[in-house]
C-alpha positions as CSV (number, residue, x, y, z in Angstrom):
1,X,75.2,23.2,145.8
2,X,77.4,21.7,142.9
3,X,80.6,20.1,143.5
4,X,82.3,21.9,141.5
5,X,82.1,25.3,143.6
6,X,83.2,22.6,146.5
7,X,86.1,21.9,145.3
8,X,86.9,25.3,144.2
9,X,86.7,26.0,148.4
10,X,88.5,22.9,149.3
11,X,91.7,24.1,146.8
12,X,91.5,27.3,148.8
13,X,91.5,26.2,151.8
14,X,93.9,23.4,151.4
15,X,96.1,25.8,149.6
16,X,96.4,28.4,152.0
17,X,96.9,25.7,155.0
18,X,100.1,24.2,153.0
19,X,101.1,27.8,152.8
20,X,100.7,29.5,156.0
21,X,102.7,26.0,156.8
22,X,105.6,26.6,154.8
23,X,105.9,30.1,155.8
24,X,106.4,29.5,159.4
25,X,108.7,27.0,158.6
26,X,110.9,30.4,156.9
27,X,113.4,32.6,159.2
28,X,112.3,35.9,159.6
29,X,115.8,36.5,157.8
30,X,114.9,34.6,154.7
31,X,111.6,36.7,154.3
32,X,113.6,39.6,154.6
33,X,115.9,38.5,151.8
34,X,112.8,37.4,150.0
35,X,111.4,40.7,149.8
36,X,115.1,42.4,149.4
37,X,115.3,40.7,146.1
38,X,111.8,39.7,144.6
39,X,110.0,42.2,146.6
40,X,107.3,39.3,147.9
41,X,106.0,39.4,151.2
42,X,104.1,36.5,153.0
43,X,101.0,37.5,155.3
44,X,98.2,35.3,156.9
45,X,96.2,35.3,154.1
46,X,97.9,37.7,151.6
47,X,100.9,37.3,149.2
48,X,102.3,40.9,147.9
49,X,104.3,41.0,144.9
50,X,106.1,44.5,144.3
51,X,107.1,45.3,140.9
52,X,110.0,47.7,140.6
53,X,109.9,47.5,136.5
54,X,106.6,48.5,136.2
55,X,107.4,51.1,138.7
56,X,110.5,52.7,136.6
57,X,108.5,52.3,133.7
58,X,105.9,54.6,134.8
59,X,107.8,57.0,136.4
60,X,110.1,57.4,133.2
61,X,106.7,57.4,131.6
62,X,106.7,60.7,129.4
63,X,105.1,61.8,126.0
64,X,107.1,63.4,123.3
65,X,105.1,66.8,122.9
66,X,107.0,67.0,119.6
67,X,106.0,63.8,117.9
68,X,102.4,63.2,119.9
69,X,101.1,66.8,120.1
70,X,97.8,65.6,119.7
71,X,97.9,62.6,121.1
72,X,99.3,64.6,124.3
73,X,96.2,66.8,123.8
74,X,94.2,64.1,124.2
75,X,96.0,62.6,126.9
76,X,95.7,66.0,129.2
77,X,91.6,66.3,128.0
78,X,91.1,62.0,129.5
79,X,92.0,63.2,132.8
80,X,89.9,66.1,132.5
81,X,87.3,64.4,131.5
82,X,87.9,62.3,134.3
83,X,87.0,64.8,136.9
84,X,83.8,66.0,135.9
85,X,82.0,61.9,134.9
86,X,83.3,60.9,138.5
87,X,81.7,63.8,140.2
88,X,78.3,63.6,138.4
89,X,78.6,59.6,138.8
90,X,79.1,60.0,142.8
91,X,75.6,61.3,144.0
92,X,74.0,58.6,141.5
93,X,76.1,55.5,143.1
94,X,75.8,56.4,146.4
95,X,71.9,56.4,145.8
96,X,72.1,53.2,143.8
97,X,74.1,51.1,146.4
98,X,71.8,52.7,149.5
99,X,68.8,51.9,147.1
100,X,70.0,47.9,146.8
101,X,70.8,47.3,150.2
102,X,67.3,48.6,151.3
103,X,65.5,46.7,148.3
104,X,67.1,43.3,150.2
105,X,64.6,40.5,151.5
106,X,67.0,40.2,154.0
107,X,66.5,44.3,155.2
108,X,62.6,43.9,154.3
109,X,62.0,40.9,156.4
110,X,64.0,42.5,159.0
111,X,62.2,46.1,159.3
112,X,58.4,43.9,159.0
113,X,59.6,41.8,161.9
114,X,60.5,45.2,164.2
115,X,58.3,47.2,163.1
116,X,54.4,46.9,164.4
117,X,51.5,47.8,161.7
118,X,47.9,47.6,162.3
119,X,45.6,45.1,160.4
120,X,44.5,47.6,157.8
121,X,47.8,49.2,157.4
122,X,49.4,45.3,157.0
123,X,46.8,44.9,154.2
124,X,47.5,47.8,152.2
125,X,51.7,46.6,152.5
126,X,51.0,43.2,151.6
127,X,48.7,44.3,148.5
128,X,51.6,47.1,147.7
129,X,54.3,44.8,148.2
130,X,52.7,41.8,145.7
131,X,52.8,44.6,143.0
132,X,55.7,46.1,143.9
133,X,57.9,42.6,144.5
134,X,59.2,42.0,140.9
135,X,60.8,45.9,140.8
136,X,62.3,44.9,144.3
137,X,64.1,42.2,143.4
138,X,65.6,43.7,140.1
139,X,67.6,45.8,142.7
140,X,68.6,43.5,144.9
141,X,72.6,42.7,144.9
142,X,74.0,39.5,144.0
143,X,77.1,37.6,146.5
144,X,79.8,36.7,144.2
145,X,82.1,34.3,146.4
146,X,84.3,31.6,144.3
147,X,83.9,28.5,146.0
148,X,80.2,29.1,147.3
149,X,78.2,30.8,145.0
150,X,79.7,30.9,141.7
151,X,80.7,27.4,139.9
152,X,84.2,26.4,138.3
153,X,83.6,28.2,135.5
154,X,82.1,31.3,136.8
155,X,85.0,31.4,139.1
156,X,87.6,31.9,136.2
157,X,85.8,34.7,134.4
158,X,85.1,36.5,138.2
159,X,89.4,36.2,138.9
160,X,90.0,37.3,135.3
161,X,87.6,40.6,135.4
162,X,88.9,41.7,139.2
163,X,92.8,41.1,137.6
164,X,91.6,43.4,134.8
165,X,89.4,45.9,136.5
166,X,91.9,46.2,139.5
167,X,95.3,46.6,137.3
168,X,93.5,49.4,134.8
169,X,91.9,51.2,137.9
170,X,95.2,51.9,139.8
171,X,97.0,52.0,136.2
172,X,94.5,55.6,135.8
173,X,96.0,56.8,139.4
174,X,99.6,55.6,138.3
175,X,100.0,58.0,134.9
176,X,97.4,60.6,136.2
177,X,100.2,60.9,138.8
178,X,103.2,60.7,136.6
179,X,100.9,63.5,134.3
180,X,101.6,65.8,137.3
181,X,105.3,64.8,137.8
182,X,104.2,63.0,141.3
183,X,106.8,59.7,141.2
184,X,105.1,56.5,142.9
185,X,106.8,54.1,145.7
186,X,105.4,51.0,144.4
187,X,103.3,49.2,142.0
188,X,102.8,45.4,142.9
189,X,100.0,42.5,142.8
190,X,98.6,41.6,146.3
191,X,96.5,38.1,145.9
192,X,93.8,38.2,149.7
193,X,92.4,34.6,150.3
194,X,90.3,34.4,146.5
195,X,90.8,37.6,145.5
196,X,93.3,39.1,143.0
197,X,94.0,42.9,143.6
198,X,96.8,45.5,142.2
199,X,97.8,48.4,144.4
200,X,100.2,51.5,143.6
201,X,101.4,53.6,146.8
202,X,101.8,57.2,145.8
203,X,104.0,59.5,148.1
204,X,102.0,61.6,150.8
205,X,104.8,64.4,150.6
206,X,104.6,65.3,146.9
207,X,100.9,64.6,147.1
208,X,100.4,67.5,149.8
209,X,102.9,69.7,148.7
210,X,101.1,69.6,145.0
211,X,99.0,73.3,146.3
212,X,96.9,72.2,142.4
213,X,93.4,70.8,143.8
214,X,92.2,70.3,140.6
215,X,95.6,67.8,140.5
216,X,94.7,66.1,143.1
217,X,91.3,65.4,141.8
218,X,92.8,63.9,138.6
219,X,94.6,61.9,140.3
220,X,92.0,60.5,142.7
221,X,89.1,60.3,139.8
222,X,91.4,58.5,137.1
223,X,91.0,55.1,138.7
224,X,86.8,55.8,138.1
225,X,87.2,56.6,135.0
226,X,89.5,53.6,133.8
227,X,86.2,51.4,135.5
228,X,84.0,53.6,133.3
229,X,85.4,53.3,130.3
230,X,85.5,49.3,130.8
231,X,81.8,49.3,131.5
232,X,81.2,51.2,128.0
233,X,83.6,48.3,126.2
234,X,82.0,45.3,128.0
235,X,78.3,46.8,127.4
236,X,79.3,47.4,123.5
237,X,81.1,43.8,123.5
238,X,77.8,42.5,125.1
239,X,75.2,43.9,122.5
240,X,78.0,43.4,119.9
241,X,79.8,40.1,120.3
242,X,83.5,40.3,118.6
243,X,83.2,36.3,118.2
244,X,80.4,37.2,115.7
245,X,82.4,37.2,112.7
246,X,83.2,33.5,113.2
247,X,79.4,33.0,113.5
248,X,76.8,33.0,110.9
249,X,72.4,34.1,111.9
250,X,70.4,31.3,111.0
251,X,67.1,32.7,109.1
252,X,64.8,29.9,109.7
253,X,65.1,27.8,113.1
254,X,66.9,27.1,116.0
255,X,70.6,25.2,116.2
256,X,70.7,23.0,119.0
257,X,73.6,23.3,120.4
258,X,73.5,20.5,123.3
259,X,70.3,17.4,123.8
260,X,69.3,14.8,126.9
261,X,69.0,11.9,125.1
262,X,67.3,10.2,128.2
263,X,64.4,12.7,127.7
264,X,64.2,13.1,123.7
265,X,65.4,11.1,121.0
266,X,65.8,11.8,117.2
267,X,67.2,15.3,118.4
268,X,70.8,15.8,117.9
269,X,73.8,18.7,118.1
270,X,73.5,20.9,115.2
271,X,70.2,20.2,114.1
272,X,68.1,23.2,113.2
273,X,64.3,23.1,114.7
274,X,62.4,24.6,112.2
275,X,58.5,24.0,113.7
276,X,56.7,22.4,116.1
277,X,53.2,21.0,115.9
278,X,53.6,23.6,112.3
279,X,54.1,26.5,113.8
280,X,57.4,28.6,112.8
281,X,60.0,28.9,115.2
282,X,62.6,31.7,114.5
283,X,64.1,32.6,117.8
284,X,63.8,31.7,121.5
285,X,60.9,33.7,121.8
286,X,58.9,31.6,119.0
287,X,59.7,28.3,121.1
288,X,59.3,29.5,124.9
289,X,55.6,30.7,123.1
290,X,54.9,28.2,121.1
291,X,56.2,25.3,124.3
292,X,53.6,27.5,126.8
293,X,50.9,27.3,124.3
294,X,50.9,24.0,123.8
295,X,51.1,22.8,127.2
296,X,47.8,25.0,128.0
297,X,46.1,23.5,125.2
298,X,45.7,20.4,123.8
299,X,46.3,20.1,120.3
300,X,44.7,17.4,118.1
301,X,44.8,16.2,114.5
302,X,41.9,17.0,111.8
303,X,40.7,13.7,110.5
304,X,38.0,12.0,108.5
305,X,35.9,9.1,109.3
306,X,37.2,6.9,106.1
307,X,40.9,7.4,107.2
308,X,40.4,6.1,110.7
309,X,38.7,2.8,109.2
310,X,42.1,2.3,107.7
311,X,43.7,2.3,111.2
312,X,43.7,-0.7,113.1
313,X,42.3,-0.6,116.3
314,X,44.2,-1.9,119.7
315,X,43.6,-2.8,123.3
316,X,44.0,0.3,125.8
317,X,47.3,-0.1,128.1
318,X,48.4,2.8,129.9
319,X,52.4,1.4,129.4
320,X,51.7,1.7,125.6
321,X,51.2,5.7,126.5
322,X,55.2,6.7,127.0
323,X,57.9,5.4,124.7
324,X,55.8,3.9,122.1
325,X,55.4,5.3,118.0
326,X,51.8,4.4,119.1
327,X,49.3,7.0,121.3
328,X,46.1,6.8,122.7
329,X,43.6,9.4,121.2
330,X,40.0,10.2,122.0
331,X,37.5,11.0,119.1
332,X,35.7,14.0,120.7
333,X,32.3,14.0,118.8
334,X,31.3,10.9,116.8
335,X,32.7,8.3,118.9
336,X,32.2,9.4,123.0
337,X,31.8,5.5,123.9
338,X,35.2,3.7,123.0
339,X,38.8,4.8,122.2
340,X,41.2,4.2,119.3
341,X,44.7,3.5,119.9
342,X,45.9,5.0,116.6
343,X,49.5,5.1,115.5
344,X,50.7,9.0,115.1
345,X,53.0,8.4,112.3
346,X,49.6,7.2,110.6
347,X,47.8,9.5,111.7
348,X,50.1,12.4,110.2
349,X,50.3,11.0,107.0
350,X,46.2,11.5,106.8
351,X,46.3,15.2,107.9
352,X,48.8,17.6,107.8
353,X,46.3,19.7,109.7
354,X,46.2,20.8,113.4
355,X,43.6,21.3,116.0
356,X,41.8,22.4,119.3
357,X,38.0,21.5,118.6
358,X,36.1,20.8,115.7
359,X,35.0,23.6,114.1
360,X,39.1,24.1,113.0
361,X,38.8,21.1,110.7
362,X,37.8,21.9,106.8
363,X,35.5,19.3,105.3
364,X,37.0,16.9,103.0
365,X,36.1,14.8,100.2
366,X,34.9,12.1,103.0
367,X,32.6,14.8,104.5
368,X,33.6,17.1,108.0
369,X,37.0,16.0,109.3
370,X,36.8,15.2,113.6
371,X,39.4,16.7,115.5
372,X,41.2,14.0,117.5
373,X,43.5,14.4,120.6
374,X,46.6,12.2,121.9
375,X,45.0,11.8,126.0
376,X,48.0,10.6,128.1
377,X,45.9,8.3,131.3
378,X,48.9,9.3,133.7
379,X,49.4,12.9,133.1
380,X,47.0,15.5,132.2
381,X,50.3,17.5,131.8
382,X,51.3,15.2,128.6
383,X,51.6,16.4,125.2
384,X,52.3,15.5,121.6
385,X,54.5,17.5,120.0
386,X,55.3,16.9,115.9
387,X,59.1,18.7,116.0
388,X,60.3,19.2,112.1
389,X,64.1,19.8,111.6
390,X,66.6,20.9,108.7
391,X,66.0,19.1,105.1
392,X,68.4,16.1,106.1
393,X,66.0,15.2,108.2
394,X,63.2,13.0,106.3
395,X,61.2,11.8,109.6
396,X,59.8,14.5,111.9
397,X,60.7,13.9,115.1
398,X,57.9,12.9,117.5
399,X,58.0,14.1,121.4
400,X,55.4,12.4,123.8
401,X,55.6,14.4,127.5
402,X,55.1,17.7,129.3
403,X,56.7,20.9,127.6
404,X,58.3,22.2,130.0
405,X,61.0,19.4,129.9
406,X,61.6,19.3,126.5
407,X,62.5,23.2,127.2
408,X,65.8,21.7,130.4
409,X,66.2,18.8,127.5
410,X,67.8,21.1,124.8
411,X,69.7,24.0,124.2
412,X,69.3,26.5,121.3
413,X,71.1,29.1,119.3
414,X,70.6,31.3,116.9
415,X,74.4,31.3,115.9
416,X,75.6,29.2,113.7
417,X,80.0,28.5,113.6
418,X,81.5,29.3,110.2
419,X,84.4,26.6,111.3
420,X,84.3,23.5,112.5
421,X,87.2,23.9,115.0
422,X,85.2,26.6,116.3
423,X,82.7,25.3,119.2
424,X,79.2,27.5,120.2
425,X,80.2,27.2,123.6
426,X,83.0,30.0,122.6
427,X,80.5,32.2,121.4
428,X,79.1,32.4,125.1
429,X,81.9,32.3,127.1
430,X,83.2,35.4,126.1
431,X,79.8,36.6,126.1
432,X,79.8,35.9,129.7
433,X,83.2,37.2,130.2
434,X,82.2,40.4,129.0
435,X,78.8,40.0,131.4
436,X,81.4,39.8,134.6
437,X,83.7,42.7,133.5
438,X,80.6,44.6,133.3
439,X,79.2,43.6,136.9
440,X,82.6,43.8,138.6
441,X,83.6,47.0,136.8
442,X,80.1,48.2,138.2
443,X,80.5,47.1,141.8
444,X,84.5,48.6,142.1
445,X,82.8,52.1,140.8
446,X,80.1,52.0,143.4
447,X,81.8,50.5,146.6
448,X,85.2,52.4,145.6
449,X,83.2,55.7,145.3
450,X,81.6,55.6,148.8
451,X,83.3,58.4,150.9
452,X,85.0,56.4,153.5
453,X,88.2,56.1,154.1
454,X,90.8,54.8,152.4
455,X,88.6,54.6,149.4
456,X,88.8,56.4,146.4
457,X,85.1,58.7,147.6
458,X,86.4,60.2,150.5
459,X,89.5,61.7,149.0
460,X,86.8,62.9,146.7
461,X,84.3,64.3,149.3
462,X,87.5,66.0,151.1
463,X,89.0,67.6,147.9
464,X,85.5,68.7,146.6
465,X,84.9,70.3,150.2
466,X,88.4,72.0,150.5
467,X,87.5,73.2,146.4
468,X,84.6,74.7,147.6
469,X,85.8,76.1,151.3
470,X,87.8,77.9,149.2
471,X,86.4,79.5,146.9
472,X,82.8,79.8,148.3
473,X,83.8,79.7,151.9
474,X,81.1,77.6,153.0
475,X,83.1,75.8,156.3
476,X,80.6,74.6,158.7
477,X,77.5,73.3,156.2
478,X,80.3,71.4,153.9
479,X,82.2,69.7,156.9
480,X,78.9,68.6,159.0
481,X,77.9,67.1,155.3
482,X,80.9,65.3,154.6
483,X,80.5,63.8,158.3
484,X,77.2,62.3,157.8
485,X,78.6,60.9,154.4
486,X,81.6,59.7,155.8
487,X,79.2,57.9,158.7
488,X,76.7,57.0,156.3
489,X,79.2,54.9,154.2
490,X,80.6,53.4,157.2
491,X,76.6,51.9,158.0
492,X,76.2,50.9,154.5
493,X,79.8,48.7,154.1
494,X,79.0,47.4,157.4
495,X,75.4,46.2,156.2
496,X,77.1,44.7,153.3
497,X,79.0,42.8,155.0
498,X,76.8,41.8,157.7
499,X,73.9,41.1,154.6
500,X,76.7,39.1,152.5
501,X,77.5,36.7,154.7
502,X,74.3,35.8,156.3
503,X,73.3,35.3,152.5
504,X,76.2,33.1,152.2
505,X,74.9,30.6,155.0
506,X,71.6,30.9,155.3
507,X,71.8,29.6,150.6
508,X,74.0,27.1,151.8
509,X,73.2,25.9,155.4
């Protein structure tokens, strides 16, 4: 675990010990007057804030039909709208959240541990499941818990999306109500342990007495749609970045936009990789390729006999393999008794031609070119690679070790900052922001649109069966249905739970 998510915990749990200490030092009186006059109220682990100027505000909320005729138009056709995306949404989340919970390694593991199979029936699941096991885990949900499993930084963009998704969700009940003259209680901010959450208390008289189901079902389905619409922003903010037009698309190469020194030198910030061992690399495609190749392979250097004459050989010492301008390399064909300990820079300046065997080198004005190899004695997992950068770079750099670390040593863009106050890192981090609206604007549709209650589904699964009691009169099969809903939901946000925390401890413990 990193320490950063540590501490993250440790400033929860430290604050809410220095606060449930302060509040029992307050009189019950003084949290009275505290709530009197800021409307704050102190619980165990909750702080509620109620805002009485956002409340006026809404309920004085009203649209000048005169001045806004279409814009009043539009306003009446949203909430319409509203109704019919959360109804057609609702059978498709409730299948999507039963689908991930049963799609869990925790779930699977559990129902192959109960459940007996005979030897040939266990084959055929095990040979199923192998093929089967990457589609699995794409629907598998993810704990998001500040402090545990997400880092420092992850932390602020998962409070900053639940802030946003939460005040725009009860925002849509808050005018969808004021739309049908229904005047709200309250509107406040409620802050539970790590999580930041709005809250608007509509009156249960004027709701009931409203006779207008279709009303009520603008009311309920306006918070769905607010999470909608914030999933369509944060998908078109993801394919299309709004930071963009402080960035510039590099044609040729790779920026690098961070290096471990301690693993590769020569490499800096904001140089541009152009090839490696000459071949082109364009994106991160080209180089996670191009890296993969190379480490299957190994790649050698066309050569003649005349040039290597000019070479001095040197004794063989394995330390003279790592951190050294000087490699070993093995002549495959005409020389299979002794090895050369050539330098590369040399070596590079002879050919400009790579290879895996002989019959890739030309012949030359020497005769047939030999393909040698760099061998590394400690590592069969070693390789050269010749990396060429941007034109101010005269030397190419050279890279002696496995792939795959050069890959953890460096970080790459394609995006290039038309400023120089203006940091890559930018570029991403609202990239990422956008990636956690999206998720949490996800999750708040499908958990709020299970029909238990209080959430946002049932009220939808009991006005949807009253609409159609009424005007289908179809009591008994509608009320037995929403029953095994309502009991359904109540199985599956148990098994959340139950699965979230045993994820929780069994990652970290």
């Amino acid at each position: 675990m990193d320490i950063s998510p540590l501490i993250l915990l440790w400033l929860f749990i430290i604050f809410w010990s220095i606060y449930n200490l302060i509040r029992s030092l307050l009189t019950i009186e003084y949290q009275r007057k505290l709530y009197k006059n800021y409307g704050l109220t102190l619980g165990l682990i909750s702080i509620i804030i109620e805002n009485q100027s956002i409340t006026k505000w809404i309920n004085n909320l009203k649209i000048n039909q005169q001045k806004f005729y279409y814009l009043q138009i539009i306003y009446n056709y949203y909430f319409r709208l509203s109704v019919i995306i959360s109804y057609l949404l609702f059978p498709y989340a409730l299948y999507q959240i039963s689908k991930s919970l049963f799609y869990a390694n925790e779930i699977q593991h559990l129902f192959n541990h109960f459940l007996s199979f005979k030897s040939t029936t266990k084959t055929n699941y095990n040979g199923n499941n192998n093929n089967n096991n990457n589609n699995n885990n794409n629907n598998q949900f993810m704990v998001m818990f500040p402090g545990l499993t997400l880092s420092l930084n992850d932390s602020i963009y998962f409070f900053l999306s639940i802030c946003i998704c939460s005040l725009l969700h009860e925002l849509g009940h808050s005018f969808a109500a004021n739309r049908h003259s229904i005047k709200i209680d309250t509107f406040g901010f409620q802050f539970n342990f790590c999580l930041p959450l709005t809250f608007v208390s509509i009156p249960m008289e004027q709701y009931l007495k409203n006779n207008n189901i279709l009303a009520k079902m603008e009311i309920t389905c306006a918070g769905f749609m607010s999470n909608f619409l914030i999933c369509l922003i944060a998908l078109f903010c993801i394919i299309i970045n709004p930071m963009s037009i402080f960035f510039t698309s590099i044609n040729n190469g790779l920026l690098i936009t961070s290096v471990d020194q301690s693993i590769i030198t020569g490499l800096n910030e904001y140089d541009i990789i152009t090839k490696i061992n000459n071949v082109p690399i364009n994106n991160q495609n080209d180089l996670l390729i191009t890296l993969n190749e190379i480490s299957k392979y190994q790649t050698g250097f066309c050569i003649d006999k005349i040039s290597t004459k000019y070479i001095k050989n040197c004794n063989i010492d394995q330390h003279q393999l790592s951190l050294s301008n000087v490699y070993h390399l093995n002549e495959t064909d005409w020389q299979n008794y002794y090895k050369l300990c050539l330098p590369v820079r040399k070596i590079i300046e002879k050919t400009t031609q790579f290879c895996r065997q002989n019959i890739d080198c030309l012949n030359t004005y020497y005769g047939q070119s030999q393909c040698i190899y760099p061998i590394a004695i400690e590592s069969k997992s070693i390789r050269l690679l010749i990396i060429e950068t941007d034109e101010h770079k005269m030397d190419k750099i050279l890279y002696w070790g496995p792939p795959i670390e050069l890959i953890h040593a460096i970080k790459v863009t394609k995006m290039k900052p038309l400023f120089s106050f203006i940091t890559i890192d930018f570029y991403y981090n609202v990239e990422t922001f956008f990636r956690f609206l999206f998720i949490i604007s996800i999750t708040m549709i499908q958990f709020n649109i299970l029909p238990f209650s209080p959430l946002d589904g049932y009220q939808m699964l009991t006005l949807a069966t009253d609409y159609i009691e009424t005007k289908f009169k179809f009591k008994s099969k509608f009320r037995l249905l929403h029953r095994l809903l309502h009991l359904w939901s109540a199985i599956i946000i148990f098994m959340y739970i139950f699965l979230s925390i045993f994820k929780i401890f069994n990652h970290h413990y």
